[in-house]
C-alpha positions as CSV (number, residue, x, y, z in Angstrom):
1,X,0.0,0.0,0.0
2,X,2.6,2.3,0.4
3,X,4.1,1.9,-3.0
4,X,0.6,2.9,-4.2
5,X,0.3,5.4,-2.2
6,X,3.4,7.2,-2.9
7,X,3.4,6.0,-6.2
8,X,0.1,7.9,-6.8
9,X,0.9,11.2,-5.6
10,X,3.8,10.9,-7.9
11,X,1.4,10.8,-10.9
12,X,-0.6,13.4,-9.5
13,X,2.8,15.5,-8.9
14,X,3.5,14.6,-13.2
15,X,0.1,15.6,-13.8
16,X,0.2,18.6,-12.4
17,X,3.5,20.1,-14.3
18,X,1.7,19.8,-17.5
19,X,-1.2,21.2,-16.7
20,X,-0.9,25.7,-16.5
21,X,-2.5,29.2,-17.8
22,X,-6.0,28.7,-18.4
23,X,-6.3,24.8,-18.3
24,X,-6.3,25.5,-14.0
25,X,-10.0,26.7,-14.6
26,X,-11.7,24.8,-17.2
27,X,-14.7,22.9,-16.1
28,X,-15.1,20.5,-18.9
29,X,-17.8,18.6,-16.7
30,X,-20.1,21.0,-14.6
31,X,-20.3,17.9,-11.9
32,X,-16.6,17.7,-11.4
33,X,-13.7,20.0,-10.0
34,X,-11.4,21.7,-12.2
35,X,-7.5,21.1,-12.0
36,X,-7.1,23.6,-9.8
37,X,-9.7,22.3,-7.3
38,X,-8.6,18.9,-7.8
39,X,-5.6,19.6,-6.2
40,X,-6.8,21.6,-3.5
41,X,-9.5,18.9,-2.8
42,X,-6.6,16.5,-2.9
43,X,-4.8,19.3,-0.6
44,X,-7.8,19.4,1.8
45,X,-8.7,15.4,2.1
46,X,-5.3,13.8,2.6
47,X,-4.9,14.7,6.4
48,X,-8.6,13.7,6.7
49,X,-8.7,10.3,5.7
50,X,-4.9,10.0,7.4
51,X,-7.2,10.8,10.8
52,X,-9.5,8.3,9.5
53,X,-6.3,5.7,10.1
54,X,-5.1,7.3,13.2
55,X,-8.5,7.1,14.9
56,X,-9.4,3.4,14.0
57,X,-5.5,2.7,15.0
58,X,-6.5,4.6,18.7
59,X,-10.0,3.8,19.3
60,X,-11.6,0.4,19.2
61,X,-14.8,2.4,19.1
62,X,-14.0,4.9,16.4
63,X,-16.7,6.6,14.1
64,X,-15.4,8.0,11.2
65,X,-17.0,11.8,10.5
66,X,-18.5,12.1,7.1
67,X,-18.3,15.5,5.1
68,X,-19.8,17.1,1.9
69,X,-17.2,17.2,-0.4
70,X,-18.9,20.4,-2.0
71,X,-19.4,22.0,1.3
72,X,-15.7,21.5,1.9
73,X,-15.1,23.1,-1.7
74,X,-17.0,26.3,-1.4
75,X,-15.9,26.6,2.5
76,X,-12.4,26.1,1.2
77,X,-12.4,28.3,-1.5
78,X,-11.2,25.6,-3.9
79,X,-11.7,27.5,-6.9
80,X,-9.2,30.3,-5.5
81,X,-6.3,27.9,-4.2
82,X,-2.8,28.6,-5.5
83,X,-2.6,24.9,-7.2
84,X,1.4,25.5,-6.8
85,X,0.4,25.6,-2.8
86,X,-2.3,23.2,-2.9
87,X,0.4,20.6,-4.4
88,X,3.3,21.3,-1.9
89,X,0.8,20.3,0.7
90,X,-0.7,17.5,-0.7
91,X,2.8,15.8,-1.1
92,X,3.9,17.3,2.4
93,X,0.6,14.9,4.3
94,X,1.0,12.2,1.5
95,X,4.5,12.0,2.6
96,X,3.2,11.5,6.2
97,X,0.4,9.3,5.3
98,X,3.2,7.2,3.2
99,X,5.4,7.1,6.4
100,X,1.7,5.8,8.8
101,X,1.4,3.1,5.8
102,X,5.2,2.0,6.1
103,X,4.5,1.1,10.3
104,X,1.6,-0.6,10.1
105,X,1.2,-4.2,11.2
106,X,-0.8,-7.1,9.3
107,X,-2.9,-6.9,13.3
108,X,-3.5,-3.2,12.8
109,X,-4.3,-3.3,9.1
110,X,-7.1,-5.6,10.7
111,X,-8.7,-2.6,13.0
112,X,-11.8,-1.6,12.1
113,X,-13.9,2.1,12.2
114,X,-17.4,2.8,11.4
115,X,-18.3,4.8,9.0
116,X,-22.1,6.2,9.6
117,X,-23.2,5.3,5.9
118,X,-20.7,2.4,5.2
119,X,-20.8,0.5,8.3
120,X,-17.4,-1.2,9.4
121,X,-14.2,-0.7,7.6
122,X,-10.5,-1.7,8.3
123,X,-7.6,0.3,8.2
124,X,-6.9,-1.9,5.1
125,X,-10.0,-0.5,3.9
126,X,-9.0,2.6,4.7
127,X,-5.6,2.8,2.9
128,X,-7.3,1.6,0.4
129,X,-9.3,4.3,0.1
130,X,-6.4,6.9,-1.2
131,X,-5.9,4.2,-3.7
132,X,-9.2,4.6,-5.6
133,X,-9.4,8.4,-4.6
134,X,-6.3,9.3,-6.6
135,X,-7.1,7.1,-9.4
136,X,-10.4,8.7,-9.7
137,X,-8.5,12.0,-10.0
138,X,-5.7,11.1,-11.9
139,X,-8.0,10.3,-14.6
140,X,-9.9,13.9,-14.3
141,X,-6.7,15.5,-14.8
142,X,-5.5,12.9,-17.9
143,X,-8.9,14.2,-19.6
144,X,-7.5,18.2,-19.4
145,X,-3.8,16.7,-21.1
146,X,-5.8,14.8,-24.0
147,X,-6.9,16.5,-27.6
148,X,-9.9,18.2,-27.6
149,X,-12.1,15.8,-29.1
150,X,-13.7,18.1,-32.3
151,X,-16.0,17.3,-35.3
152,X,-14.3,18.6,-38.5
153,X,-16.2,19.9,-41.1
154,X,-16.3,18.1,-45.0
C-alpha cells in the first residue's frame, strides 16, 4: 500500500506540471472540480482520511465523520487555491500518510472504524481508500492533457 500510495501522488505530482495558464480553470464537466480544485481537494482530504487511520488505530470504538465534499469546496475556496500551494501540501501529508502506511502491522491493518453510511471498515480499507481516490482523479486530470475531441467539417 505504500508503493501505491506514494506512487500515486507521484502521478498526480507529473500531472500537475503539465497542466498551467488557463487549463487550471476549465470545467469541462459542470459535476466535477477543475484542475485547480482537484488539487486543493486532494490538498484538503489527505490529512482527513490519514485521521481516519489514526482514529481506528487509537480507538476500538472509532466513528469515522462524514463531510460534503462540496461543502468542503466552497468553505475552502477551492476555486481560488494557489494549485502550486495546494500541491506542496498534498505531497507534504501524503509524505506523512506514506510514512503511517510504512509502520503498520498485518494486526492493525485488521482494525476496524465505522463509517455512519458504510458500516465497518478496516484500516486496510481505509488505505485503500487513497488508492481509488487518486485514481479517480488522476484520470480527471488525464482528460484536461488529451486533444480536444472536435468534429471537423467536409
Amino acid at each position: 500500500m505504500t508503493k501505491g500510495a506514494a506512487a500515486s501522488a507521484r502521478a498526480i505530482e507529473q500531472l500537475s506540471a503539465q497542466l498551467g495558464g488557463p487549463t487550471w480553470d476549465e470545467r469541462r464537466d459542470p459535476d466535477r472540480f477543475t484542475p485547480r480544485e482537484v488539487l486543493a481537494h486532494l490538498a484538503d482530504w489527505e490529512p482527513i482520511l490519514r485521521a481516519r487511520i489514526e482514529g481506528a488505530l487509537g480507538s476500538p470504538d472509532f466513528v469515522i465523520t462524514p463531510y460534503d465534499e462540496t461543502q468542503r469546496a466552497e468553505a475552502g475556496a477551492y476555486s481560488s487555491k494557489d494549485p502550486q500551494a495546494s500541491l506542496r501540501l498534498f505531497l507534504a501529508d501524503r509524505a506523512r500518510t506514506v510514512a503511517l502506511l510504512g509502520t503498520l502491522t498485518h494486526d492493525q491493518l485488521a482494525l476496524t472504524a465505522t463509517h455512519p453510511e458504510n458500516g465497518p471498515m478496516t484500516v486496510s480499507d481505509l488505505a485503500a481508500f487513497f488508492l481509488g481516490h487518486d485514481a479517480y482523479h488522476i484520470d480527471q486530470l488525464l482528460e484536461y492533457l488529451a486533444e480536444p475531441k472536435t468534429v471537423g467539417t467536409w
